[in-house]
VEXBA-550135 format. One record per residue (C-alpha): y, z, x negated; residue in one letter. Coordinates in steps of 0.25 Angstrom, whole numbers, plus 5000, padded with zeros to 4 digits. Layout:
! VEXBA-550135
YZXA/...
This chain:
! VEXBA-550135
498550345137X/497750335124X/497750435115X/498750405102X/497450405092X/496550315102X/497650215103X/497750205086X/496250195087X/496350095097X/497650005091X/496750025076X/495649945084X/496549835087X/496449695079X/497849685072X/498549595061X/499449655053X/500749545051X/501349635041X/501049745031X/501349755017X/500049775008X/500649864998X/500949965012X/499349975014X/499150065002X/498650205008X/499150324999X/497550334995X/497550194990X/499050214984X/498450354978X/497150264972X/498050154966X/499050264960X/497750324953X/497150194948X/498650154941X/499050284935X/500150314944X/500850434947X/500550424961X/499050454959X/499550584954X/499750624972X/498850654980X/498450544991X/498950645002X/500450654995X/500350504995X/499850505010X/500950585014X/501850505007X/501650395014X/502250475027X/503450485023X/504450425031X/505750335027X/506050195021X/506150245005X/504950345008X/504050215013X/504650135001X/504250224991X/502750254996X/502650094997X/503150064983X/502350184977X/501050144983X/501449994980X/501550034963X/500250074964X/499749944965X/499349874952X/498149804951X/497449694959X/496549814961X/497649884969X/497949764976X/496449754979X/496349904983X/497549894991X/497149755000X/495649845002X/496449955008X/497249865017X/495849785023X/495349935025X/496649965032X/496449835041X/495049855043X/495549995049X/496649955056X/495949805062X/496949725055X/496449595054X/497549515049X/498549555040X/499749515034X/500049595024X/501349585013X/501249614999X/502349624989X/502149554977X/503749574972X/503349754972X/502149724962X/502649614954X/503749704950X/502649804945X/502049694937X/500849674947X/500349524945X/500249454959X/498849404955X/498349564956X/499049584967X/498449474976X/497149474970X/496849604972X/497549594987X/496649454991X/495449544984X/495549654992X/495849585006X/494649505004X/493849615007X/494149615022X/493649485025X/493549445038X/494149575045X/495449565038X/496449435037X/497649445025X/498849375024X/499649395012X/501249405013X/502049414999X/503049495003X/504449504995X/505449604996X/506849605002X/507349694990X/506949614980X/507549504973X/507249364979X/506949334965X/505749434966X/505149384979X/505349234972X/504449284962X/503549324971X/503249214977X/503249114962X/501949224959X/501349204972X/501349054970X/499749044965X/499549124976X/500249094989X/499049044995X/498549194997X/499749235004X/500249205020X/501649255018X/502749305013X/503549425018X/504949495014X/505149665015X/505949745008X/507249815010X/508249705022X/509549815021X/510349735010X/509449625008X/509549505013X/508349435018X/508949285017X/508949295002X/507449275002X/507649135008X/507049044996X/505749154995X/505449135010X/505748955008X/504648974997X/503749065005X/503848965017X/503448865008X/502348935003X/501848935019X/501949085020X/502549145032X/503449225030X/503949375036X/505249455034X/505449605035X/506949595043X/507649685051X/506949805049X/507949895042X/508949765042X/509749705055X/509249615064X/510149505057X/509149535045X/508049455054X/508849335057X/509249305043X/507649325038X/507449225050X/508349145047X/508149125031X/506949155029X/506049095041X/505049215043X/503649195051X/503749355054X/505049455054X/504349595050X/504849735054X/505949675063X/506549815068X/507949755069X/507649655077X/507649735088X/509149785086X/509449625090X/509049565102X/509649435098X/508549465086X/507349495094X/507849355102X/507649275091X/506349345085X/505849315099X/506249165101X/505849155086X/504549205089X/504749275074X/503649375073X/504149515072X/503449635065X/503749775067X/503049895060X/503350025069X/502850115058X/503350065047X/504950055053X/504750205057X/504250235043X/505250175036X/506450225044X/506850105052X/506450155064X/506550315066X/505250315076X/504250245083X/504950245095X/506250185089X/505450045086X/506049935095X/504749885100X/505149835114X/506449775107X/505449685102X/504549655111X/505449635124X/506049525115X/504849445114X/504649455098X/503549415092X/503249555088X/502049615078X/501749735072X/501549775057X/501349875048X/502049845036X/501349965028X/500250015036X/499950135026X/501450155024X/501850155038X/500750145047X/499450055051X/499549935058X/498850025070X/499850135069X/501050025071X/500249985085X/499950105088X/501650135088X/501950025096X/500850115106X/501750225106X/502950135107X/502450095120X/501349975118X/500149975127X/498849935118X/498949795124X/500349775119X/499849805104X/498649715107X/499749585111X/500349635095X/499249645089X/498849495094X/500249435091X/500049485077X/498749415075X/499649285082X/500449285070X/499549305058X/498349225064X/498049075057X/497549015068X/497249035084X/495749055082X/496149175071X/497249225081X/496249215093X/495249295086X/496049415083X/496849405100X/495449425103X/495149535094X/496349595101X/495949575114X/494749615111X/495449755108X/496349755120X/495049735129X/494449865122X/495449955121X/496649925133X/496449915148X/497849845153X/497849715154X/498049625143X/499549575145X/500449525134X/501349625128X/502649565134X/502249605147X/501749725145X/502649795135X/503649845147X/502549955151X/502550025140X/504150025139X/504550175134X/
């Protein structure tokens, strides 16, 4: 068996696409610490290792405050510039090559951060990957917030629509429901931008039927519920509804009490169309260090090969696109595993803990 560190190497090297991350959850306690300097904040007053550390600490309102601290400290279309820089650098580490990333227009706006900063300096700094990095913009909203926000929202992205893919919705489920958004996401269909809901994570698995059914989603993220359901994971499956699941980021917050406690195999023996994310990659973990869970949860390096080409399925425009990139996989499975290359359904029960 491979060693752990040779197995992260190895699932660092494979071609992924990253179907969900929030922008604002890239910002590494350097950048944060730069930012904070630049801005006069109090924050610059730490030392990048207390920040470092800070961003270890474990719990739903720890993670919170980390994430709305470091998200304060963006002001200028020069910190949306820097912060887009530091992502590409992330992905270029990592071989992301497509990413759909959220970012939350509703938490800057509220600081009296004009939109036009915060996308120009974002389309700026993303340009510099060129060809090794694909972009697709989501406006996320927030569950927490008044609709009459999230309506804003999209009035001030009118101009700009044409710079963005999707729309998603996170925030706090317990106590908020979902179907409330209904006339946002009839806008947002209109608009031709596919749509993606956060349900079920700390809500019940009724939470993802009502977003189903009100909302019309393309993507159901960090389903965890789901698999408290069978009749739920039934209609995912029969849906075909892709489903995203951030191992790292549902142990970080609480939701889950360890990697082990993830219902991986409640999801997969149910056929779901399932993907992996990292919601925050400085936050909770790399895109890398998510697979690399799902190794120590059981998956052979194939298995994570057949995720890693279903992800790029869902986010590619076209079969030339999508071809390119299964065989940039293949190309990795060939180099780095020596089983044969079966689909992940049939090869899942060997690796059964």
């Amino acid at each position: 068996m491979l060693h752990e560190q040779t197995v992260m190497e190895t699932i660092q090297k494979l071609p992924k696409a990253e179907l969900y991350a929030h922008i604002e959850g890239a910002m590494s306690a350097e950048l944060m610490h730069e930012l904070a300097s630049r801005n006069g904040m109090r924050l610059a007053s730490r030392k990048v290792s207390e920040l470092r550390a800070w961003y270890t600490q474990r719990g739903l309102m720890e993670s919170l405050t980390v994430y709305h601290e470091s998200l304060a400290t963006l002001c200028t279309h020069d910190d949306f510039r820097d912060l887009a820089l530091h992502y590409v650098e992330y992905a270029k580490r990592h071989n992301i090559r497509i990413a759909q990333l959220a970012i939350s227009p509703q938490l800057h706006m509220r600081r009296g951060v004009s939109f036009a900063a915060m996308l120009d300096g974002l389309l700026e700094g993303f340009q510099t990957a060129e060809d090794s990095l694909t972009v697709k913009l989501c406006l996320d909203i927030q569950r927490d917030l008044p609709v009459q926000d999230a309506l804003e929202v999209l009035t001030e992205s009118a101009p700009y629509i044409n710079a963005f893919c999707g729309l998603s919705m996170s925030g706090s489920q317990i106590g908020y429901d979902c179907t409330q958004f209904e006339p946002i996401f009839e806008r947002a269909h209109l608009y031709g931008l596919r749509c993606m809901v956060e349900a079920g994570t700390e809500a019940a698995p009724s939470d993802i039927l009502h977003a189903l059914g009100s909302l019309h989603p393309s993507q159901i993220n960090n389903a965890l519920h789901a698999a408290d359901d069978e009749r739920v994971l039934r209609y995912l499956a029969l849906a075909h509804m892709p489903v995203t699941l951030s191992p790292l980021a549902l142990e970080h917050k609480g939701d889950i009490h360890c990697i082990d406690d993830m219902p991986l195999y409640s999801f997969l023996d149910a056929q779901v169309s399932l993907a992996m994310c990292s919601i925050a990659p400085e936050l909770y973990g790399s895109l890398t260090e998510n697979y690399l869970a799902l190794h120590q949860l059981g998956l052979s390096l194939n298995d994570i090969a057949e995720l890693a080409v279903s992800a790029f399925d869902l986010l590619c425009d076209d079969d030339l696109e999508f071809m390119h990139y299964q065989r940039a996989v293949r190309d990795w499975q060939a180099e780095h595993t020596h089983s044969s290359l079966m689909p992940v359904t049939e090869t899942l029960n060997e690796f059964r803990i």
